[in-house]
C-alpha positions in Angstrom: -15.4 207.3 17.0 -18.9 207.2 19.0 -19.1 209.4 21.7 -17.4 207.9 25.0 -20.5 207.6 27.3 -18.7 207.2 30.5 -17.7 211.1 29.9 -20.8 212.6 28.9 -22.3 215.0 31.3 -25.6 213.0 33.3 -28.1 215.7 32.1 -27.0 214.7 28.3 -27.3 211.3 28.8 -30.5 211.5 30.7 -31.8 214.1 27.8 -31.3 211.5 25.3 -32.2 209.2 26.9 -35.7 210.7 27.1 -35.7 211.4 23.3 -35.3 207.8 22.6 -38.2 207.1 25.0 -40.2 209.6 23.0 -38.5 208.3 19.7 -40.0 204.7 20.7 -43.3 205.8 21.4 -43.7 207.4 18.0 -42.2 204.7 16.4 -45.1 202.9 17.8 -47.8 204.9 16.6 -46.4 204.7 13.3 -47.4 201.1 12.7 -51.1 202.1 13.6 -51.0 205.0 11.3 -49.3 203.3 8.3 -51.6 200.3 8.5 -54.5 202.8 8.4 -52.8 204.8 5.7 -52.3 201.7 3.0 -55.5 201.0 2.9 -56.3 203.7 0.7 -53.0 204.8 -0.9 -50.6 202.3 -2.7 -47.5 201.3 0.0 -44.6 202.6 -1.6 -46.2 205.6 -2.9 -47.6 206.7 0.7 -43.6 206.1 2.2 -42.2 208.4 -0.4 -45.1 211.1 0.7 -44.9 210.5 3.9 -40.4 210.9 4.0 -40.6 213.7 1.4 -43.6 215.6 3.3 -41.8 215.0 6.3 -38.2 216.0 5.2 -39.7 219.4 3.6 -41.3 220.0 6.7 -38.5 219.6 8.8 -36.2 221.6 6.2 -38.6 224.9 6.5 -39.2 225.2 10.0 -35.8 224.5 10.8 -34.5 227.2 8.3 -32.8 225.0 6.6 -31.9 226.6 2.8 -30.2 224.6 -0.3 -26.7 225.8 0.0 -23.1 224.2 -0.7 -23.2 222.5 2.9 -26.5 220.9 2.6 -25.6 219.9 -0.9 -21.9 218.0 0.4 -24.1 216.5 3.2 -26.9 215.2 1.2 -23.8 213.3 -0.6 -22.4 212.3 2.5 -25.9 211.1 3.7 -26.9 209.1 0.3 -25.5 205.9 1.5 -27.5 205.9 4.8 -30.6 207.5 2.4 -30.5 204.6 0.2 -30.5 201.9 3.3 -33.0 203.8 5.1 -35.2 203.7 1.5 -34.7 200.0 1.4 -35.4 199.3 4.7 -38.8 201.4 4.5 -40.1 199.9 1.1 -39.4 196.6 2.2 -41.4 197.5 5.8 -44.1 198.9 4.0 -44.7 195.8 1.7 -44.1 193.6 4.7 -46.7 195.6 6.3 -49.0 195.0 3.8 -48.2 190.8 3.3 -48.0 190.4 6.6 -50.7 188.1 8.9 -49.7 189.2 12.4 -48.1 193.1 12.5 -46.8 192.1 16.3 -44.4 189.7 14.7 -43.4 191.7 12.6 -42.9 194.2 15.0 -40.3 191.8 16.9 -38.6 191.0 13.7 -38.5 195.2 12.6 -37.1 196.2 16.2 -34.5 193.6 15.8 -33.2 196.4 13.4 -32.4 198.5 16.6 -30.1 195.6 18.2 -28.2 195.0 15.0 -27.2 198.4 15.0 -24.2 198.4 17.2 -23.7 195.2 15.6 -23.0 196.9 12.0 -21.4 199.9 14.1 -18.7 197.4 15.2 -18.3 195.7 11.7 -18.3 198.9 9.5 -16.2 201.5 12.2 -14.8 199.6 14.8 -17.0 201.5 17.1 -16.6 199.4 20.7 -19.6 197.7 22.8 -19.5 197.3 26.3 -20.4 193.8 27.7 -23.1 195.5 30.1 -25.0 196.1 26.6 -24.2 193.4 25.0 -26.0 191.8 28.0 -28.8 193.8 27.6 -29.5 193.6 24.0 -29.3 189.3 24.6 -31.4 190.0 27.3 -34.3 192.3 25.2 -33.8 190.0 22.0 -34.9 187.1 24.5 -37.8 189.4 25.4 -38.9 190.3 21.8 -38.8 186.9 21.2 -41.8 186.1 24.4 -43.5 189.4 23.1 -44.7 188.1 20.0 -44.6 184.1 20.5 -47.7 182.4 19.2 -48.6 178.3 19.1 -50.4 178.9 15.9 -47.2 181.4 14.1 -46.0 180.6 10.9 -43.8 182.0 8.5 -45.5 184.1 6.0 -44.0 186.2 3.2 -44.2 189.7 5.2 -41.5 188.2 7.5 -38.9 187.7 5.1 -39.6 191.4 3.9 -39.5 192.3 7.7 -36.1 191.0 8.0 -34.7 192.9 4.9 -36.0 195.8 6.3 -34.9 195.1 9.9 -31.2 194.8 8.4 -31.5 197.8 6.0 -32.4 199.8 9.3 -29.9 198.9 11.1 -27.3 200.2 8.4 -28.9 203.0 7.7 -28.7 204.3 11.4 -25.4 203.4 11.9 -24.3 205.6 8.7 -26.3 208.4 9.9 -25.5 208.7 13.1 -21.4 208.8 11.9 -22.8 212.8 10.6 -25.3 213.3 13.3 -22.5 214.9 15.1 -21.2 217.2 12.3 -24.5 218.5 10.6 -27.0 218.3 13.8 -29.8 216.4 14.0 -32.5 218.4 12.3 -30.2 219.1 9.1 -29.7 215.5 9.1 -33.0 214.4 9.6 -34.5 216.8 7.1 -32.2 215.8 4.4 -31.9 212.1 4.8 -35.6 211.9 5.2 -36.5 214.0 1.8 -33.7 212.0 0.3 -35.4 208.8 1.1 -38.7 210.1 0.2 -36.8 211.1 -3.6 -35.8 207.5 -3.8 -38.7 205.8 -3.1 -40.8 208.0 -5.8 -39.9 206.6 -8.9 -40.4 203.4 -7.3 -43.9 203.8 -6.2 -44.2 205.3 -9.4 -43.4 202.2 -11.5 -44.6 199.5 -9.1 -47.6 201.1 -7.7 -51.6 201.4 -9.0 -52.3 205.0 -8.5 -55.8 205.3 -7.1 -58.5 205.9 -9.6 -61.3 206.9 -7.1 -60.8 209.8 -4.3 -58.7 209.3 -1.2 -61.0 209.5 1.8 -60.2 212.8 4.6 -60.1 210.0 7.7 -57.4 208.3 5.0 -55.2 211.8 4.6 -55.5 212.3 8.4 -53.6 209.1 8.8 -51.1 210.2 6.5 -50.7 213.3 8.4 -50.3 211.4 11.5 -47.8 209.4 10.3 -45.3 212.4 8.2 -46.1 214.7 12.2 -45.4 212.4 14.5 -44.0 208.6 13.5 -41.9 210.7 11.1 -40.7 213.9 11.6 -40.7 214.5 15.5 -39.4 210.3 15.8 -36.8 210.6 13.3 -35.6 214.1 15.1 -35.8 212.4 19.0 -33.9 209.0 17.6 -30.9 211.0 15.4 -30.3 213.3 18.5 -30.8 211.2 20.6 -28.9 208.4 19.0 -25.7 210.7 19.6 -26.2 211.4 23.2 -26.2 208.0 24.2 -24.7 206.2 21.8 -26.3 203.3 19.2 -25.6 200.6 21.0 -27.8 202.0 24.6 -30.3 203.6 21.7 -31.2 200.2 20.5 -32.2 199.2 23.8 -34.7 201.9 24.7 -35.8 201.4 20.8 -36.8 197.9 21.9 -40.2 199.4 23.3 -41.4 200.2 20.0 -42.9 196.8 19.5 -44.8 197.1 22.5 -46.2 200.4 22.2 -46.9 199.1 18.5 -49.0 196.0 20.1 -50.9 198.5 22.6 -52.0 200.8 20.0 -52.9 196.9 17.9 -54.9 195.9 20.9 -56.6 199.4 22.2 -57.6 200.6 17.9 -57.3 197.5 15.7 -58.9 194.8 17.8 -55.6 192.6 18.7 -55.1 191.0 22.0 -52.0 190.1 24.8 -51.4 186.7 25.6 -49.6 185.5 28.9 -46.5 184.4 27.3 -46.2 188.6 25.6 -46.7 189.7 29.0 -44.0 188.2 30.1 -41.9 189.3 26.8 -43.1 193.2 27.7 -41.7 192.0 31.5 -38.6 191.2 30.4 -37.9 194.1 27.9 -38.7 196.7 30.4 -35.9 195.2 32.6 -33.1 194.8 30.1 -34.5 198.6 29.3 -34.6 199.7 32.8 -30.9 197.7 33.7 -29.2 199.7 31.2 -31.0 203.1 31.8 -30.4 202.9 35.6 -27.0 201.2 35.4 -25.2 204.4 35.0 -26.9 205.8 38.4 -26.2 203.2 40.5 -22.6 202.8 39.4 -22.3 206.3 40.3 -24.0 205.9 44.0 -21.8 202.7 44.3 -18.4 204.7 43.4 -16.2 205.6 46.5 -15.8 209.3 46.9 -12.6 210.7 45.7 -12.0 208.3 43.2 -12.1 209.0 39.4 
């Protein structure tokens, strides 16, 4: 069972809340970095770096040591490993297919809404109305955020999707150990997991480069395995279990529009009126559920339970 929300103290709810806004912003700069990144390394090849760099790193400043533990919880983790793997080769091939990153931003964050979605199918775990209001409510947003008269389907969508579905599975298994392991173990072992997967298949899909990899190239890559990987993949796991997967895939609805700000200020893209509007009405299905809590509470006669 998920965490009851309704009893959680206010500072842990507000704490994870504020990881998931952090876990949204570096989701965000992860689409700048990869797309900077690929242009140099082979896709699947420069995923399984950037999860295995990332999960070793996490591993060894967390003091984390192969033991019997970490050996049952990498096999309790290999489902949500596999999904996550999935979900990031197909993103990464998306990525590079793709004609318009912002839709495919929408159609990736849609990951984050289905989430609760696989979390009632697969454990029975319950979602309130309230949310279910406000993921309608954000889905109708993502949908203004990246509406175009001149989009088309193209073949990076369909791998969008696959990955959009694969995400939301693979953070609904992980977050069922969250609880048990702690969010840095699990982080650092589904992450070098995932990286372990993808290998072999980088390995017999991918061209390995024949010239040098520019340094501006590797700085990208260390971007992405610092900050869109390790320190988002930490904030989103912890902060997945403080508030629940359901509230979590709301606040996660901002990484598409950090992703189109970091598009429009370093790669050149620009905002119409109609993804203003979209960013409008993701910030208040975000805000409505973030500040729902708080003004239930100031609303609630004193004395009563």
């Amino acid at each position: 069972m998920p965490p009851v929300l309704s009893l959680m103290p206010k500072t842990a709810q507000k704490k994870g809340d504020l990881l998931m806004f952090a876990a949204a912003f570096l989701a965000g700069t992860g689409w700048l970095f990869s797309a900077k990144a690929v242009l140099s390394l082979p896709p699947i090849l420069f995923i399984s770096l950037r999860f295995l760099s990332a999960g070793l790193l996490l591993g060894i400043f967390g003091g984390i040591h192969p033991s019997r533990q970490v050996m049952q919880a990498a096999l309790k983790l290999m489902p949500a490993a596999l999904a996550l793997s999935l979900s990031m080769m197909a993103w990464i091939t998306g990525l590079q297919h793709t004609h318009n990153a912002g839709v495919g931003a929408f159609i990736t964050a849609c990951g984050n809404l289905l989430a609760p979605v696989f979390g009632l199918i697969i454990y029975r775990w319950p979602v309130t109305s309230s949310m279910w209001g406000s993921i309608a409510l954000a889905m109708f947003g993502l949908g203004f955020l990246f509406l175009n008269p001149d989009s088309h389907v193209d073949p990076g969508h369909i791998w969008f999707a696959i990955a959009a579905c694969c995400w939301a599975i693979s953070v609904t298994l992980g977050r069922r150990h969250s609880a048990n392991y702690g969010a840095l173990a699990v982080s650092a072992i589904q992450l070098t997991m995932t990286g372990l997967i993808c290998l072999p298949v980088a390995l017999a899909l991918d061209p390995l480069p024949h010239t040098m990899i520019p340094l501006s190239s590797l700085l990208w890559v260390a971007g992405s395995v610092v900050f869109a990987t390790c320190l988002r993949f930490l904030a989103q796991l912890r902060g997945n279990v403080l508030v629940g997967t359901a509230r979590a895939g709301v606040i996660m609805c901002l990484e598409p529009v950090w992703a189109m700000l970091f598009a429009m200020t370093f790669l050149g893209a620009s905002l119409t009126f109609m993804q203003g509007i979209g960013c409008a009405i993701i910030m208040s299905a975000i805000l409505f559920q973030v500040a729902l809590p708080v003004v239930t509470a100031k609303l609630r006669p004193v004395g009563r339970v």
